[in-house]
C-alpha positions in Angstrom: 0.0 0.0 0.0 1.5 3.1 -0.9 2.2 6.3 1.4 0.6 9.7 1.0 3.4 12.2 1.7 2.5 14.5 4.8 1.8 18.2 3.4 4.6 20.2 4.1 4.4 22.1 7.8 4.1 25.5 8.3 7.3 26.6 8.7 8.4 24.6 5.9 5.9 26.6 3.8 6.7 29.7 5.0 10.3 29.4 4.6 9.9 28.2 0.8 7.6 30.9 0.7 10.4 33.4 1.9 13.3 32.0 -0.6 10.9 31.8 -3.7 10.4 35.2 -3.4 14.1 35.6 -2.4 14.7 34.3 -6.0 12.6 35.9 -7.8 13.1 39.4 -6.2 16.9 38.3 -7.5 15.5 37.2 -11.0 13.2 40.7 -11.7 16.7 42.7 -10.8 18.5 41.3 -13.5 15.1 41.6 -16.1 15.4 45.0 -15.3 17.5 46.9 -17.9 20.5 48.4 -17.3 21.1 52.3 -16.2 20.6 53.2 -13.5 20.9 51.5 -9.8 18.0 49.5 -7.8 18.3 52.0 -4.6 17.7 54.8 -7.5 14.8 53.2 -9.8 13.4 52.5 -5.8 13.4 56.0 -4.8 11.8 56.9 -8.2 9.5 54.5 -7.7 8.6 55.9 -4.4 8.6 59.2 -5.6 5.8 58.3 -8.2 4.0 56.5 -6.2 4.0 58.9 -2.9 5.0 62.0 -4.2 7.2 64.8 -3.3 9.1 63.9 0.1 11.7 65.4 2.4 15.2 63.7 1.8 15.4 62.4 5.1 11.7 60.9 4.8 13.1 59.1 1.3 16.2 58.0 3.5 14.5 56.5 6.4 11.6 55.1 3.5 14.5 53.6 1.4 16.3 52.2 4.2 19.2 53.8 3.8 21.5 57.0 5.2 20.8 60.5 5.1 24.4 60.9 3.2 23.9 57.5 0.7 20.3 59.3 -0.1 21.7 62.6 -0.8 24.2 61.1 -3.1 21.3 59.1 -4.9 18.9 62.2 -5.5 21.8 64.6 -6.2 23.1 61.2 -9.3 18.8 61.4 -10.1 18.6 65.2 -10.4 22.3 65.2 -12.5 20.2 63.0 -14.7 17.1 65.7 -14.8 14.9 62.1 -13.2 14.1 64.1 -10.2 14.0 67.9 -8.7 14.8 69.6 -5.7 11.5 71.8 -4.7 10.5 74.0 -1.8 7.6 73.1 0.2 4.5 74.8 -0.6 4.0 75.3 3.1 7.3 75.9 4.3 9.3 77.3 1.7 12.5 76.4 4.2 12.0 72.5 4.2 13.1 71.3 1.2 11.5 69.0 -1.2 12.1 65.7 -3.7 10.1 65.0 -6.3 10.0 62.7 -9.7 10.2 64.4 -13.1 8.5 63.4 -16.4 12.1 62.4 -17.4 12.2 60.2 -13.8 8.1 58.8 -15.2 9.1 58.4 -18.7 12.7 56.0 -17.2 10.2 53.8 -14.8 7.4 53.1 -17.6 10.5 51.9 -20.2 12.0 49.8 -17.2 8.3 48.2 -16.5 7.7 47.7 -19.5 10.8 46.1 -20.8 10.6 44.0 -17.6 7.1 43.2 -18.6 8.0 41.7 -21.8 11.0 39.7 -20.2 8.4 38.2 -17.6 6.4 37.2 -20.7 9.2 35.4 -22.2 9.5 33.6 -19.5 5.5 32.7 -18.5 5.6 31.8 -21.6 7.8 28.7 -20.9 5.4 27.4 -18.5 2.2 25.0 -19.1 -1.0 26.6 -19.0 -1.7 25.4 -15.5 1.7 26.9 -14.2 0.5 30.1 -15.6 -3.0 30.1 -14.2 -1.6 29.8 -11.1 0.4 32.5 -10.7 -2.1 34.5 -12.4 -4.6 33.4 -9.4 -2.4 34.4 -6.4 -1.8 38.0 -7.9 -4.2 39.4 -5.9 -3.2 37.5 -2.4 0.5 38.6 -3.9 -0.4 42.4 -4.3 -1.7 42.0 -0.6 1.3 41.1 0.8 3.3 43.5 -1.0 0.7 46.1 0.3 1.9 45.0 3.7 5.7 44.5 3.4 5.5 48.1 1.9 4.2 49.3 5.1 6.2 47.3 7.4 
């Protein structure tokens, strides 16, 4: 009589869970075209998505110094991708937002991502790719949350 295997536990979920994502966090970085840096595409990102913030907000947001954030918003407005501005209501407090330059650099790096995710779906069976097109929305969910963690 043959054995079921027991499902997997927990933990043992959670921890393949942790490295799948682990590798494909690893796999999208190099799908992404070359440029400029991950901490910079993040902070333009950010910028897009939350809109003008203080440089020490961006810093603490990013996860990284005051100092290594200046440098990466000083490299991003060199490169016209993002601005220095004064705050409408404090016109001391300065200001960091995303050009149309910074908008225009995120769509092309989306997009060609996009098509190199595409490439690869496309190397999977149909079931494999309805799948991962299921858990989308429980996998936008917990990016929701690690975003605000």
């Amino acid at each position: 009589m043959a054995t079921t295997p027991a499902p997997p536990s927990a933990d043992t979920a959670r921890h393949d869970l942790a490295l799948t994502i682990q590798r494909l966090f690893a796999a999208l970085r190099r799908l992404s075209p070359p440029g400029i840096s991950l901490s910079a595409a993040a902070t333009l990102a950010t910028l897009e998505r939350e809109g003008p913030r203080r440089l020490t907000d961006l810093a603490v947001r990013e996860g990284v110094t005051q100092p290594a954030m200046t440098q990466i918003v000083t490299r991003l407005e060199r490169d016209a991708l993002a601005a220095r501005t004064a705050d409408p209501a404090d016109r001391r407090v300065v200001l960091v937002e995303i050009t149309q330059a910074g908008r225009d650099l995120l769509r092309h790096r989306r997009d060609v991502r996009a098509e190199r995710v595409a490439a690869l779906l496309a190397q999977l069976d149909a079931a494999d790719r309805a799948a991962i097109e299921a858990a989308l929305p429980a996998l936008g969910r917990l990016a929701d949350h690690a975003a605000t963690a």
